[in-house]
C-alpha positions as CSV (number, residue, x, y, z in Angstrom):
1,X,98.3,167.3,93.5
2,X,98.4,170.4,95.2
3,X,100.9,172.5,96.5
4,X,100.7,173.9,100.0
5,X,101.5,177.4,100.6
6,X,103.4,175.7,103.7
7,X,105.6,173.8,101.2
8,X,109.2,174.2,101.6
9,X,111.1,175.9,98.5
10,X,112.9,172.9,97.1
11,X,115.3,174.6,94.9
12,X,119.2,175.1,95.6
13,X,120.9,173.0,98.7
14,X,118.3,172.4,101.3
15,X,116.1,170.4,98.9
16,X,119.4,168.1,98.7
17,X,120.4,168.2,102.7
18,X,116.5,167.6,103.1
19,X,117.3,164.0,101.5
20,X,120.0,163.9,103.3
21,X,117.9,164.2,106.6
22,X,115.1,161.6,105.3
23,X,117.8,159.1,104.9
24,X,119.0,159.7,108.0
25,X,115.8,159.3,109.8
26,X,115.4,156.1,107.7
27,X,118.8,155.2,109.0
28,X,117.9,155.2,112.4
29,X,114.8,153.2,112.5
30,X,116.9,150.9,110.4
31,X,119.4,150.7,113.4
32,X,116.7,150.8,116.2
33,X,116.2,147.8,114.5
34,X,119.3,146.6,113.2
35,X,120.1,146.3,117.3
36,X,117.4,144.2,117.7
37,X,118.8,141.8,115.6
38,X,122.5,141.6,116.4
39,X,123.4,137.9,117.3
40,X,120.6,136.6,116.5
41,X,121.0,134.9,113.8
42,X,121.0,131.5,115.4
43,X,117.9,132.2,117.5
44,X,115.7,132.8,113.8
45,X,117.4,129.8,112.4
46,X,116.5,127.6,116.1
47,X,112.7,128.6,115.2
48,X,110.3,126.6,114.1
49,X,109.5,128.4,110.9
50,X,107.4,127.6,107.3
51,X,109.0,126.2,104.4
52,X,108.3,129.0,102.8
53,X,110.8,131.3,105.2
54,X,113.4,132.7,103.7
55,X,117.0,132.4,104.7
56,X,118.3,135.0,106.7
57,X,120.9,136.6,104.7
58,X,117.9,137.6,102.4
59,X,116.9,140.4,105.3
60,X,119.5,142.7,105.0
61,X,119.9,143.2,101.5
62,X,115.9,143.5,101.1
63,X,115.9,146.2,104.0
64,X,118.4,148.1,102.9
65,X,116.7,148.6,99.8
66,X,113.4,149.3,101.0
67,X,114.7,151.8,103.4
68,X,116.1,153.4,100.4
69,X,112.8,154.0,98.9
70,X,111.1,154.9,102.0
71,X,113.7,158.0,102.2
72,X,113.4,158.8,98.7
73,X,109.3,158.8,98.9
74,X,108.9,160.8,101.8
75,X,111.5,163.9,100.5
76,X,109.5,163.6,97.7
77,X,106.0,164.3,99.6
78,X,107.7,166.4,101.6
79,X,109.5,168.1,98.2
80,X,105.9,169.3,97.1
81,X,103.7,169.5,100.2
82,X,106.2,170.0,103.3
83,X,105.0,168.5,106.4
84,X,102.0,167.6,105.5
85,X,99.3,165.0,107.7
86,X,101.0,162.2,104.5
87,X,104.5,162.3,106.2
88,X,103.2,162.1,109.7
89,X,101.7,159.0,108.6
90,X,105.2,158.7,107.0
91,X,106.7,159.2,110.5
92,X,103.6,156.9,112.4
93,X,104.8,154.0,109.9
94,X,108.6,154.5,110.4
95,X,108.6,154.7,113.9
96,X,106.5,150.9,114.3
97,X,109.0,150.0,111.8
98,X,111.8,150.8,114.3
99,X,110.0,149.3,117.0
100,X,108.7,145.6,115.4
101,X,112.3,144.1,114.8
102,X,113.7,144.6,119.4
103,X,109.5,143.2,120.0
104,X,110.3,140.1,118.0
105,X,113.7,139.6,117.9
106,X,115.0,141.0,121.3
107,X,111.9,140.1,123.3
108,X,110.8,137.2,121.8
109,X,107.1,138.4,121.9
110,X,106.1,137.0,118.2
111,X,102.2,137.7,119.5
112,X,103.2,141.4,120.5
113,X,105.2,141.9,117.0
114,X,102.3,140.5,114.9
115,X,100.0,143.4,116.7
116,X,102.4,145.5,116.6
117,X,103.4,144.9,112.6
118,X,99.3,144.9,111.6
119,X,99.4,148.6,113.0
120,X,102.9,149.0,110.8
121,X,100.8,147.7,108.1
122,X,98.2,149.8,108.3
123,X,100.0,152.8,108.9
124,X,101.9,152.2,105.9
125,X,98.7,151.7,104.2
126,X,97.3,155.0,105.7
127,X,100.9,156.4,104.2
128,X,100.4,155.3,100.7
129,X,97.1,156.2,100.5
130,X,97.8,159.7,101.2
131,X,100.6,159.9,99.1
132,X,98.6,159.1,96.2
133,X,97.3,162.7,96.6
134,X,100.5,164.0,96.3
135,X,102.9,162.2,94.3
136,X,102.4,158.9,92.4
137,X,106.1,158.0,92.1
138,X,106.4,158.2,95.7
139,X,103.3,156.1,96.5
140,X,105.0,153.6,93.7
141,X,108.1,153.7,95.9
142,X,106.3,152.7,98.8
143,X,104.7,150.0,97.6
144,X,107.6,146.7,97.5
145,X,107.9,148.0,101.4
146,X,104.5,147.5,102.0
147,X,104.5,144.4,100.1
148,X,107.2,143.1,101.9
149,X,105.5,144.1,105.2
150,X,102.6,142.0,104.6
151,X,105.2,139.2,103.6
152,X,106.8,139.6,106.9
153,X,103.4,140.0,108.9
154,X,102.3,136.6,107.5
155,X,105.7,135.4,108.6
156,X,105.5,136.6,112.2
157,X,102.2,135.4,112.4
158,X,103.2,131.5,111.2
159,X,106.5,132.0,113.5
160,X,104.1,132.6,116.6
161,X,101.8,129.7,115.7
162,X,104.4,127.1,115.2
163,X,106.4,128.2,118.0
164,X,104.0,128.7,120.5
């Protein structure tokens, strides 16, 4: 767990407006995606999905709080080690993230999103495996989100069988 001598100084206001500015990067992937999904709450329901699919109010809640801890981790990396190659992976993973919900949702292409979210899920893999040189707290944070992912990559995959 080294420092760079590239770190930032994380004392004082601008570590707090940094956190500031990794939730708000969070907080547009989240709405990238969050457009994607406006209104259709009645084309997930129309799918032919598992059993073991879960309703789609759980979405939002889960989400938010994953994208919580996705901000939090990264400031944290980026607290001891500044722009490092871990929060470029960071960015890599948050940007598919932004970019899975319009593929599935909005396009419809459920064999285009499951390509698309095993390259999320390695990314994020890629992210947590670099952030165990730097912080283990933020590699813990990272880890219901990339649990979740894998959850929701099994989903996308089932939802493209059944509904092809």
């Amino acid at each position: 767990m080294e420092t760079s001598q590239n770190a930032p100084r994380t004392s004082g206001r601008r570590r707090w407006w940094a956190l500031v500015g990794f939730g708000v990067a969070v907080f547009i992937a989240a709405a990238i995606g969050g457009l994607g999904v406006q209104g259709t709450t009645d084309e997930y329901a129309s799918l032919r999905q598992p059993d073991w699919a879960p309703p789609s109010w759980l979405f939002g809640p889960v989400w938010s709080l994953l994208y919580a801890l996705i901000a939090v981790a990264g400031w944290l990396v980026w607290r001891r080690v500044g722009f490092s190659p871990a929060l470029w992976a960071w960015t890599a993973q948050l940007v598919l993230n932004a970019i899975w919900t319009p593929l599935f949702f909005g396009a419809g292409q459920y064999g285009l999103a499951f390509a698309e979210i095993v390259l999320m899920w390695l990314a994020i893999g890629l992210t947590v495996l670099l952030f165990t040189r730097v912080s283990r707290v933020a590699t813990a944070l990272m880890l219901p989100y990339w649990a979740w992912v894998t959850f929701a990559a099994a989903l996308n995959l089932s939802i493209w069988r059944l509904n092809a």
